[in-house]
C-alpha positions, 0 to 999 in steps of 0.5 A: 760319810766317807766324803765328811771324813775326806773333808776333815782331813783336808781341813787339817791341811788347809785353811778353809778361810780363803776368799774366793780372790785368791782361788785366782792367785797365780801358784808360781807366786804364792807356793802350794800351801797358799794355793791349798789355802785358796782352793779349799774354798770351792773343794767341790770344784777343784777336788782334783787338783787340791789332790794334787796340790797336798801330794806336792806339798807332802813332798814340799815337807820332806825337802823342808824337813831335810835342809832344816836339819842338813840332811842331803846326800845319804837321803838319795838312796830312801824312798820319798826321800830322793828328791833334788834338795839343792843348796844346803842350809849353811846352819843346819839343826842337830838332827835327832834320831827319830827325824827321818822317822818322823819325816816319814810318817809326815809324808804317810799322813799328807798322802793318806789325806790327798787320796782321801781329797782324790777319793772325795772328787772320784765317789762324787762324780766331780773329777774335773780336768785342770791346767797346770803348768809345770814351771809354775809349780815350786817347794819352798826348801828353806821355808823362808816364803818366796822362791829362789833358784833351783826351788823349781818342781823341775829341779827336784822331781824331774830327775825322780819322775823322768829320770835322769836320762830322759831329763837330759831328753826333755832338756835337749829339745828345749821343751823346758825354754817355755811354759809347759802346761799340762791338762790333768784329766781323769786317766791322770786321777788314777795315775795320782792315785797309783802314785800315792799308794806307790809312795806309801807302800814303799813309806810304810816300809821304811817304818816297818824297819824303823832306823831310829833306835838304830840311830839313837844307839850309834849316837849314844855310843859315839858320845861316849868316845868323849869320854874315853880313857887318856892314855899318857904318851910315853914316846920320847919326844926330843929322840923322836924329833931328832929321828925325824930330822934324820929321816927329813934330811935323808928324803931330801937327799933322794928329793935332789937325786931324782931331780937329777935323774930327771934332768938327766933323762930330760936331756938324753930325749932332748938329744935321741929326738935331735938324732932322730931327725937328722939325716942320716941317722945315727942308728948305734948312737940312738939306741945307745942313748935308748938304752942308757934311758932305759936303765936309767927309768927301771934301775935308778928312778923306780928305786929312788921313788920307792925310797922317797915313799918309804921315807915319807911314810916313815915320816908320817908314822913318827910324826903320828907318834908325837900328834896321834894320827890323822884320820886318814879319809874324808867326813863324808865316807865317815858319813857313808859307813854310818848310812850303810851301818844304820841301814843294814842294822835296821833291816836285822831288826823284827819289822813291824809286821802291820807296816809291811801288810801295809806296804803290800796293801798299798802296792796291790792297790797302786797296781789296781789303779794303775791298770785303770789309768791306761784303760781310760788313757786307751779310751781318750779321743782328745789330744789336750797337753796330756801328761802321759799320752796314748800312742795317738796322743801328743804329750806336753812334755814331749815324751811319746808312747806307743802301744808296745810301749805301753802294753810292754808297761803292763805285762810288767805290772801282771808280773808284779802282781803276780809277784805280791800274789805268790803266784810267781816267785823270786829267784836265789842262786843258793836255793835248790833248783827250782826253789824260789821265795815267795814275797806273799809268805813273807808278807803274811809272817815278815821277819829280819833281812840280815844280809848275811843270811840272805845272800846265803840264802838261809834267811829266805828258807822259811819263805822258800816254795817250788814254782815258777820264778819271776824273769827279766825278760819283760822288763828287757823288752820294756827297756829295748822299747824306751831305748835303755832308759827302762828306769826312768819310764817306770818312775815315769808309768809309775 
């Protein structure tokens, strides 16, 4: 039963039309719905890999999403969302408030039916290796059929999944030169899967804190400054524009005296550094041109370009008068301030309290196979372009782990368990001693995270319990062990 639904949502995602010809058809020339498309054909065959395939497209999506409606830089910040866009659509869509949410649940759907397909090969005994190699792999951002520069799997995920430092690694050793082809074996099948439930979780509650009535709301407000009141402007325009000649011809005044000043200083050191390499010196001569340049720096210039930046504020501010005021900061901070006000705004709403249930569900499960890929990562005897290598592996990448490394990983997943668990819990400055918050009450009865309150602490009271608290020193021996760049292997380890 499970497989006939796993089959159905594969269906929605792929054409089960393809002939077998294109199961040959190489992915860095038709793209990954093509590919989907070919291989859906013998899905027996290639569960796996077509698992792997609709996760990439569920991305593929998000990216396609973004540069069809211009949604770049405040999307680093979001999960899923972070991906490298690239260039922008130089005509992009208007945006409406519920795209991101929409995109979200997209991506939700896409990863939901590639663990299906994953889950399909794992309860039929058919998890069977593939190649893949990485250059090959492409999303088709602008959607237009054919790739172009910075489309590459690399450009976007690189930087999610290794992170930016060791991106920089990988790239120094010219790893990226030549075809790197990686044999995704079942240790991988688990690590996919983790993936998605990772994914998903952190999805699930994205939509739990829903933005877009958020959105809607600033939207709907900012157009109403269309509309605003007119004010009529009962400045005296012709006094105003005689002031402002006034205030012009005096600036210009100061303009000529600290060109003065500067030619004066730039002659008195022209004339100490001629003294100075005399022979002999002139000691009383030197110090006195020191001291005149002194005077000059802190008693003449210092004033004259306090005045000048007087005057040309005052110019500004009554120009301001006849041509209302500029804005004084860029489009892209105004950018910001409605990415930060939209994100603290939804998070005071009431979340949905099924998608955070969801969240935690998905995170216990990406902990379970998590832990099964490096039991079956330890078990491995063959050494065959592994994506994540055994400290007795060689990684097609590159990358090398050794078993601290790797058991330093897992103590770090105990303590998340144990975090999601109630079983260790998360430490407030401004609770009582030995007071800490514990994520599974919030989980079982989820309510708003209004800043204030929970920097204060009085937002996290009803969560509050006594226990033992979660440390950093695991996660500081995992960052001794990958050399500072504990970030980027945990995306990496996943």
């Amino acid at each position: 039963m499970m497989r006939w639904i796993s089959g159905c949502l594969v269906a929605l995602t792929v054409n089960f039309g393809a002939s077998a010809q294109q199961v040959n058809a190489p992915l860095a020339e038709i793209g990954l719905q093509s590919r989907i498309e070919a291989l859906s054909s013998q899905s027996d065959a290639h569960g796996f890999e077509l698992g792997m395939l609709i996760t990439l497209r569920g991305l593929e999506k998000t990216l396609q999403t973004r540069y069809e409606f211009g949604l770049g830089g405040p999307m680093r910040e979001l999960p899923i969302l972070r991906l490298e866009l690239g260039p922008r659509n130089p005509q992009p869509k208007q945006a409406q408030p519920d795209t991101l949410t929409k995109m979200m649940l997209t991506a939700l759907t896409d990863l939901q039916n590639a663990r299906a397909v994953l889950k399909d090969a794992a309860d039929a005994g058919r998890v069977l290796p593939f190649d893949l190699t990485v250059q090959d792999v492409w999303f088709d951002v602008n959607s237009n059929g054919s790739r172009e520069a910075n489309e590459g799997v690399v450009d976007a995920l690189g930087p999610l999944l290794l992170g930016r430092r060791a991106m920089q690694q990988v790239e120094a050793t010219g790893a990226l030169e030549g075809p790197i082809t990686v044999r995704f074996d079942e240790a991988d099948h688990a690590w996919l899967t983790a993936y998605t439930h990772m994914l998903s979780g952190m999805g699930n509650l994205f939509v739990a804190f829903d933005p877009a009535p958020i959105i809607e709301n600033l939207v709907n407000r900012r157009e109403r400054l269309s509309q605003v009141p007119i004010v009529p402007n009962t400045y005296d325009k012709d006094a105003l524009m005689l002031e402002i000649a006034a205030l012009n011809a005096e600036k210009r005044r100061v303009d000529r005296s600290v060109k003065r000043q500067n030619e004066r200083l730039q002659q008195l050191r022209a004339r100490e550094q001629a003294l100075r390499a005399a022979t002999p010196q002139d000691d009383a001569e030197i110090r006195a041109l020191t001291a005149e340049r002194a005077k000059i720096e802190t008693e003449v210039v210092v004033l004259l370009r306090q005045e000048q930046r007087f005057l040309q504020a005052e110019i500004s501010a009554a120009n301001a008068k006849l041509n209302n005021p500029k804005r004084g900061f860029e489009d892209k901070w105004v950018q910001q301030a409605d990415s930060l006000y939209v994100l603290l705004s939804a998070l005071r709403q009431q979340p949905k309290a099924e998608r955070v249930t969801a969240a935690r569900d998905h995170w216990r499960a990406m902990l379970v196979e998590n832990r099964l890929f490096w039991a079956l990562l330890q078990e491995e005897q063959d050494n065959d372009r592994e994506w994540i290598p055994n400290p007795s592996q060689s990684s097609a990448l590159g990358i090398a782990v050794n078993q601290q490394t790797a058991d330093a990983w897992q103590a770090i997943l105990d303590d998340a368990e144990a975090l999601l668990e109630g079983r260790l819990l998360l430490p407030h400055p401004l609770l009582p001693e030995g007071v800490g918050i514990s994520l599974k009450a919030y989980a079982e009865n989820p309510g708003p995270l209004d800043l204030l309150d929970w920097v204060h602490g009085i937002g996290a009271y009803e969560y509050a319990a006594k226990g033992p608290m979660i440390s950093r020193q695991r996660w500081l021996a995992f960052n001794r062990l990958t050399g500072g760049n504990a970030g980027g292997f945990a995306l990496f380890f996943n």
